[in-house]
N, C-alpha and C positions, 0 to 999 in steps of 0.2 A: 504494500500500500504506500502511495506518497506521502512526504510530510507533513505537507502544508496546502490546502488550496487557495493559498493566498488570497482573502476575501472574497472569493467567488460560491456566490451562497448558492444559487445555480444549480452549481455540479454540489452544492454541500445537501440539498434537498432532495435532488433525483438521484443520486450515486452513494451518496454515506447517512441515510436516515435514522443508522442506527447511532452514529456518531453527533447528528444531531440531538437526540433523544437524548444520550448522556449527557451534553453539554446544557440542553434546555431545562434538565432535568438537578443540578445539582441544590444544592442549599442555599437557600436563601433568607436573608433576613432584613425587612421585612420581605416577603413574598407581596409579589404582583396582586394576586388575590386579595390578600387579608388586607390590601388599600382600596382595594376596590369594594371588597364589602363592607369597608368602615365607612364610606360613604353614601356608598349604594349598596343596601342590606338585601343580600340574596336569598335570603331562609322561604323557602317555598316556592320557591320563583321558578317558572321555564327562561332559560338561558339559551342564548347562541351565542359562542364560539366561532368568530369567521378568521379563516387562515388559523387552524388548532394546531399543524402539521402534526406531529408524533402525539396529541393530548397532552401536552405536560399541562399548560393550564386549564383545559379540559377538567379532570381529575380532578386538580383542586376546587374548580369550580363545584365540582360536581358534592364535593365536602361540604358545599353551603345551600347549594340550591337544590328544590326538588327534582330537577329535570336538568340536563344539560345537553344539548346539538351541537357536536362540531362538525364545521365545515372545512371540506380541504380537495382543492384541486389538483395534489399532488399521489398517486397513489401509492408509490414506496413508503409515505407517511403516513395513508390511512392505516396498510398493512401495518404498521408497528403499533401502530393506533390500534388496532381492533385486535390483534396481539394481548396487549394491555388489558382490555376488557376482560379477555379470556378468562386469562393467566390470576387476575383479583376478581372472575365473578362480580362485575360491579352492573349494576343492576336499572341504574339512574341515567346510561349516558350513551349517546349511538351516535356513532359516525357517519358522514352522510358526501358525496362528492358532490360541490359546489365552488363559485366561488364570491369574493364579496361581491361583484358587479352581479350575478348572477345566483342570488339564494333560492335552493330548489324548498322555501317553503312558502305556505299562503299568508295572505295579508292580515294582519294582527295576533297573530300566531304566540308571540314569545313576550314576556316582561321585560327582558333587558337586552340587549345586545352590548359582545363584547368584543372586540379586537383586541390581540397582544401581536406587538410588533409586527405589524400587517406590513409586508412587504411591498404591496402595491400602493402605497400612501405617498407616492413621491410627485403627483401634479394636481394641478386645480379639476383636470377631467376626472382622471381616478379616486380622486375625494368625494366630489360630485355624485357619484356612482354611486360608492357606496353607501355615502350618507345616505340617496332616494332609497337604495334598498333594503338599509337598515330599518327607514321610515317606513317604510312599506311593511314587515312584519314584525313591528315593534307595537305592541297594543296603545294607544290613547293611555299618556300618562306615564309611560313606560321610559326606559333611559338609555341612550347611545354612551358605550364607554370604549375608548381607541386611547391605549398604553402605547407610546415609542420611547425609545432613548432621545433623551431630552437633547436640541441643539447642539452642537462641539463636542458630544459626548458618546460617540461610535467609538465602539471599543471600551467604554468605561473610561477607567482609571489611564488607562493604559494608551488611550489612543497617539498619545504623540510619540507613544514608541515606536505603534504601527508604520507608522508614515515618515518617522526621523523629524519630525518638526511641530511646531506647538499646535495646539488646537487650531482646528480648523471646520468651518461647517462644511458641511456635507451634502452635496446633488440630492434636492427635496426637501432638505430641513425648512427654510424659509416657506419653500411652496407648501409643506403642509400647518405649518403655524398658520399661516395668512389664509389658504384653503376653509381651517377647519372655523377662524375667526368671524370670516363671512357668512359662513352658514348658522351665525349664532352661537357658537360652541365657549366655554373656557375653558381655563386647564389650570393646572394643579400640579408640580415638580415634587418627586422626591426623591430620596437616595435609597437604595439596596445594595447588600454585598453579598457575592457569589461565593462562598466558600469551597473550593475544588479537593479539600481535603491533603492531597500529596502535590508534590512541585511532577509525576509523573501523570497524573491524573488530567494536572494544569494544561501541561505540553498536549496530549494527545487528544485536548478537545477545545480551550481558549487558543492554546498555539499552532494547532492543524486549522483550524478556521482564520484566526488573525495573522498569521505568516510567519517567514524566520526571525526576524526583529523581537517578535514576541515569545518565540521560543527561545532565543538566546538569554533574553532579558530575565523570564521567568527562570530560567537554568542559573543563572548568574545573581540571580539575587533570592534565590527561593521562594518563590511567589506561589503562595497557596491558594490568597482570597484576592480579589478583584471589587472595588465600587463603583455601582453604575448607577448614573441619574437619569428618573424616567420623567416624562411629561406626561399627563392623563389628561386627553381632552373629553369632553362630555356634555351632554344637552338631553334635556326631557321631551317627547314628543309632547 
């Protein structure tokens, strides 16, 4: 297998799902979820998950809410996805091929809609989309919530290693602030840290995805935990 597929999420989604799955999956604190329930309480609620790929937040969503739907266009990911299901008999939560632009469910269907790090969130058209969509099976009253890594912060902590140079925004960062602001939305920053457990662990899932800079880095200075700042934007239908 190669080292690194130096940021190309691409070949990281169709070719190493399983490798995404550990890196989506490690410890966090706080977790994506427990902010998002602190704000928007999920206890009984039907959930969608659009872009779930492997279910990590799926899962947890599924800890809080009565019902969870993910959606994922990808199908090396549903298969790990529905893996998952198996393997914990989890009873709450079904996978579904879709994608944001395109949700194969009917109109007022679900209490909340969620996005984490929705990969297609990088122009005003793609925003567009899927806010109509999210609107469309989001019941009267119900809440759009879309988690990304906050502005200058791809990569976390770590990003000006990636790239040899200090923060820098990022192709769609702007476009989706300004996107998500015209459609009514605000947002909400905070911090999480990624604890990867071994400086071996680090390498073969932050540093096979983020490249050799960050696998040397992490070698060189023993880098177990990572912090990343997310932005949460959000609106009630």
């Amino acid at each position: 297998m190669i080292e690194t597929i130096e940021n190309d999420w691409d070949a990281l989604f169709r070719d190493y799902p399983e490798i995404y799955d550990e890196f989506a999956n490690v410890e966090t604190k706080p977790t994506i979820v427990e902010v998002i329930n602190k704000y928007f309480p999920l206890k009984g609620k039907v959930v969608l998950d659009v872009g779930c790929g492997t279910g990590g937040p799926t899962f947890k969503l599924a800890e809080y809410a009565g019902s969870v739907i993910g959606v994922e266009p990808e199908r090396s990911m549903r298969e790990v996805a529905a893996k998952h299901v198996d393997e914990r008999a989890i009873a709450n939560v079904e996978f579904v091929d879709g994608c944001a632009e395109e949700v194969p469910l009917p109109d007022n269907s679900v209490d909340i809609v969620v996005a984490v790090t929705l990969q297609t969130l990088y122009n005003e058209e793609n925003i567009q989309r899927f806010v109509a969509e999210a609107e469309r099976v989001v019941k009267p009253g119900g809440d759009i919530v879309s988690v990304n890594i906050a502005p200058q912060w791809y990569g976390g902590e770590l990003g000006p290693i990636i790239y040899g140079s200090p923060r820098r925004t990022m192709v769609g960062e702007e476009e989706r602030d300004k996107g998500f602001a015209e459609l009514g939305f605000g947002y909400r920053d905070f911090d999480s840290f990624h604890y990867y457990g071994t400086v071996e662990k680090a390498v073969r899932t932050y540093g096979f995805i983020f490249g050799r800079n960050t696998i040397d880095y992490i070698k060189e200075h023993e880098k177990t935990a990572v912090k990343f700042r997310y932005r949460m934007h959000y609106k009630s239908k």
